[in-house]
Backbone as CSV, one residue per row, in Angstrom:
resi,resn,N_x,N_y,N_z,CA_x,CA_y,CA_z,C_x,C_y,C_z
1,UNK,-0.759,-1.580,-9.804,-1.412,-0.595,-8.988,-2.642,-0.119,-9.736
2,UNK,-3.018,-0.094,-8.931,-4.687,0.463,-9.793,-5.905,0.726,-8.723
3,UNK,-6.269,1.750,-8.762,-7.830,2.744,-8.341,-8.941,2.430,-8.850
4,UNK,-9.773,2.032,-7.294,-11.471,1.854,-7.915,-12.098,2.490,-7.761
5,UNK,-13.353,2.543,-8.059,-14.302,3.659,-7.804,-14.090,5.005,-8.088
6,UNK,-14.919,5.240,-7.159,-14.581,7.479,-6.900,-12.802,7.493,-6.829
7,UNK,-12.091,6.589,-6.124,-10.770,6.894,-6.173,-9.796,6.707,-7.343
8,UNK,-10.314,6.119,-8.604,-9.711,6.184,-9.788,-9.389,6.959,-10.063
9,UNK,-10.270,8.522,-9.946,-9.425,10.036,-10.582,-7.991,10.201,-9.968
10,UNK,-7.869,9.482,-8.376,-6.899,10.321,-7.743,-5.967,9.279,-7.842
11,UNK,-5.577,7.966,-8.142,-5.136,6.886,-8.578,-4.623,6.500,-10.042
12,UNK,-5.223,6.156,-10.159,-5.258,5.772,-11.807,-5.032,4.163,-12.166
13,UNK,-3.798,3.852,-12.634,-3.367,2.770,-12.979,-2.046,2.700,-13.597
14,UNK,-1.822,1.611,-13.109,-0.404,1.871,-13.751,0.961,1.042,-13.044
15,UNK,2.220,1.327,-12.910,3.247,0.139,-12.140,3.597,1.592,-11.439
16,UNK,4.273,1.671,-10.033,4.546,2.687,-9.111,5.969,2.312,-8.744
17,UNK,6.659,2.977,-8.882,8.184,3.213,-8.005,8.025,3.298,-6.593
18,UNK,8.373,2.532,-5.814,8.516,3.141,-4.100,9.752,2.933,-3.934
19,UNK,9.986,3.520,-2.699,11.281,3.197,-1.939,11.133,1.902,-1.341
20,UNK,12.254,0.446,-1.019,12.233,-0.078,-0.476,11.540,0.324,0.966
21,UNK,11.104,-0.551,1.639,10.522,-0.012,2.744,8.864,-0.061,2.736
22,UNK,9.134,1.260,2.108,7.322,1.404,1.867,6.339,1.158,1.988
23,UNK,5.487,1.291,2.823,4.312,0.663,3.294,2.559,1.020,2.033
24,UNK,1.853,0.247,2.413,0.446,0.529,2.321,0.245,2.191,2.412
25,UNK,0.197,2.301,3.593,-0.236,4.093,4.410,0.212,4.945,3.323
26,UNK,2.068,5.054,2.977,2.657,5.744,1.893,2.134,5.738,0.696
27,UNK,1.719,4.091,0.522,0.990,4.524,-1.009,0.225,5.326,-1.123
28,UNK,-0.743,5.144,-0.147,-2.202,5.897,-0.329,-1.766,7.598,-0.030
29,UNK,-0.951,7.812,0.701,-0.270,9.271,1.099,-0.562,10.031,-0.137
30,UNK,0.471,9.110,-0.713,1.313,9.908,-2.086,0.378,10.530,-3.039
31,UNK,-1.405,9.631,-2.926,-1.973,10.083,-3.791,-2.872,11.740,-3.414
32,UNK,-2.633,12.200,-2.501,-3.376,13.005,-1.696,-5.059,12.797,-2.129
33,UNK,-5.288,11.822,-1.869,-7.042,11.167,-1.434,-7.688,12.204,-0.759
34,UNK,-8.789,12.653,-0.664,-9.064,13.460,0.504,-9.525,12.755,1.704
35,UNK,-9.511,13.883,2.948,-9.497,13.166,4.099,-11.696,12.448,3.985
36,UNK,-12.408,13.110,3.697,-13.653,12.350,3.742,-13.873,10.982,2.690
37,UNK,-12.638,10.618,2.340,-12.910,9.208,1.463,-11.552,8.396,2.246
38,UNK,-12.537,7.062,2.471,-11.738,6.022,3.463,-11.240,5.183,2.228
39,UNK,-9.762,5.032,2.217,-8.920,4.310,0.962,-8.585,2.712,1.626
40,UNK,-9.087,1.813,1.111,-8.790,0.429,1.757,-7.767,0.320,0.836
41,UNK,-6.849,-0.827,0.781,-5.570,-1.161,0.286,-5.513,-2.825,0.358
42,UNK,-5.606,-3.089,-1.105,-5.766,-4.272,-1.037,-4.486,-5.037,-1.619
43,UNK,-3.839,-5.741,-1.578,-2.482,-6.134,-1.832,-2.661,-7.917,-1.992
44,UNK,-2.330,-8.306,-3.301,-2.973,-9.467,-3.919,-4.257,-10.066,-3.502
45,UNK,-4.973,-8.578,-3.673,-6.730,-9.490,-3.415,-6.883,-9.295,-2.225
46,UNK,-6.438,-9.185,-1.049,-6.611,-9.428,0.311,-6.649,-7.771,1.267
47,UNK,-7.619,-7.336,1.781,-7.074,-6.289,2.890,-6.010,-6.099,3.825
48,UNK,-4.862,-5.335,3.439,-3.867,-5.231,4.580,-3.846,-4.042,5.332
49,UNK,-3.542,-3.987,6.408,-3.177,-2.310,7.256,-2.664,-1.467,6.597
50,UNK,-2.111,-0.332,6.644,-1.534,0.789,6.263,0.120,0.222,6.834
51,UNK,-0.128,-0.054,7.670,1.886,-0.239,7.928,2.021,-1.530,7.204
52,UNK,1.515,-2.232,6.521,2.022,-3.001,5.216,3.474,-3.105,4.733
53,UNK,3.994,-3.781,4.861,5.468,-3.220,3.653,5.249,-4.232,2.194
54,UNK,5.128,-3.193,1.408,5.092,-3.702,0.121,6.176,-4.131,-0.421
55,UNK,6.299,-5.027,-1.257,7.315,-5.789,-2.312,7.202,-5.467,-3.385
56,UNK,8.499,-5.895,-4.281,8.933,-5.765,-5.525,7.461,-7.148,-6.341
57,UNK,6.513,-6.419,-6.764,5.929,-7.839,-7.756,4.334,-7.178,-6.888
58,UNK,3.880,-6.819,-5.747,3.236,-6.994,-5.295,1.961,-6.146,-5.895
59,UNK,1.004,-7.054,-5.987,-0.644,-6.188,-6.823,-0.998,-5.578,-6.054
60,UNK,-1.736,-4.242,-5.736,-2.190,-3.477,-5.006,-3.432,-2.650,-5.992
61,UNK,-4.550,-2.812,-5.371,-5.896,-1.907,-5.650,-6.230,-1.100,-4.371
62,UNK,-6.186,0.419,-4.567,-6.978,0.858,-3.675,-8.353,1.431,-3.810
63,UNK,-8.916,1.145,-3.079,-10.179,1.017,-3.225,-11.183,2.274,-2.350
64,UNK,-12.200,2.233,-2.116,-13.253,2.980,-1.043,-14.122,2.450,-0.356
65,UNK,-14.585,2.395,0.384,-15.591,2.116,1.676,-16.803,2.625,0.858
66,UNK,-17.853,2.006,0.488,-19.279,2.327,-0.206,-20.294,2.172,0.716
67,UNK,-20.824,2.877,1.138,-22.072,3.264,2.093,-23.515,2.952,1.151
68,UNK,-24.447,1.819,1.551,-24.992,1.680,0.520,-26.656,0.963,2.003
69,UNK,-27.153,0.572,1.534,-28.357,0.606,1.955,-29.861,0.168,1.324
């Protein structure tokens, strides 16, 4: 598990306990993100939804939406 960007403060790094079950959405919950930063969820490299169900082993970066120009 591990946080990029601006969302590293509220993230960090590190291995995470969930409950079986557990989706994407929950991860990002748990970190209370604020609502004006969009948290993508990337799960071995790849973008998944929020209703995701994560696995035992599974890499996850969450990330931010960068507005750039």
């Amino acid at each position: 598990m591990t946080g990029a960007g601006p969302l590293r403060r509220y993230v960090g790094t590190g291995e995470v306990e969930l409950p079986r079950g557990a989706t994407a959405g929950e991860l990002v919950s748990r970190y209370g993100i604020p609502g004006g930063m969009q948290a993508i969820v990337l799960v071995g490299g790849t973008r998944r939804p929020p209703g995701t169900v994560l696995r035992d082993g599974d890499v996850v970066a969450i990330v931010s939406l960068l507005a750039g120009g």
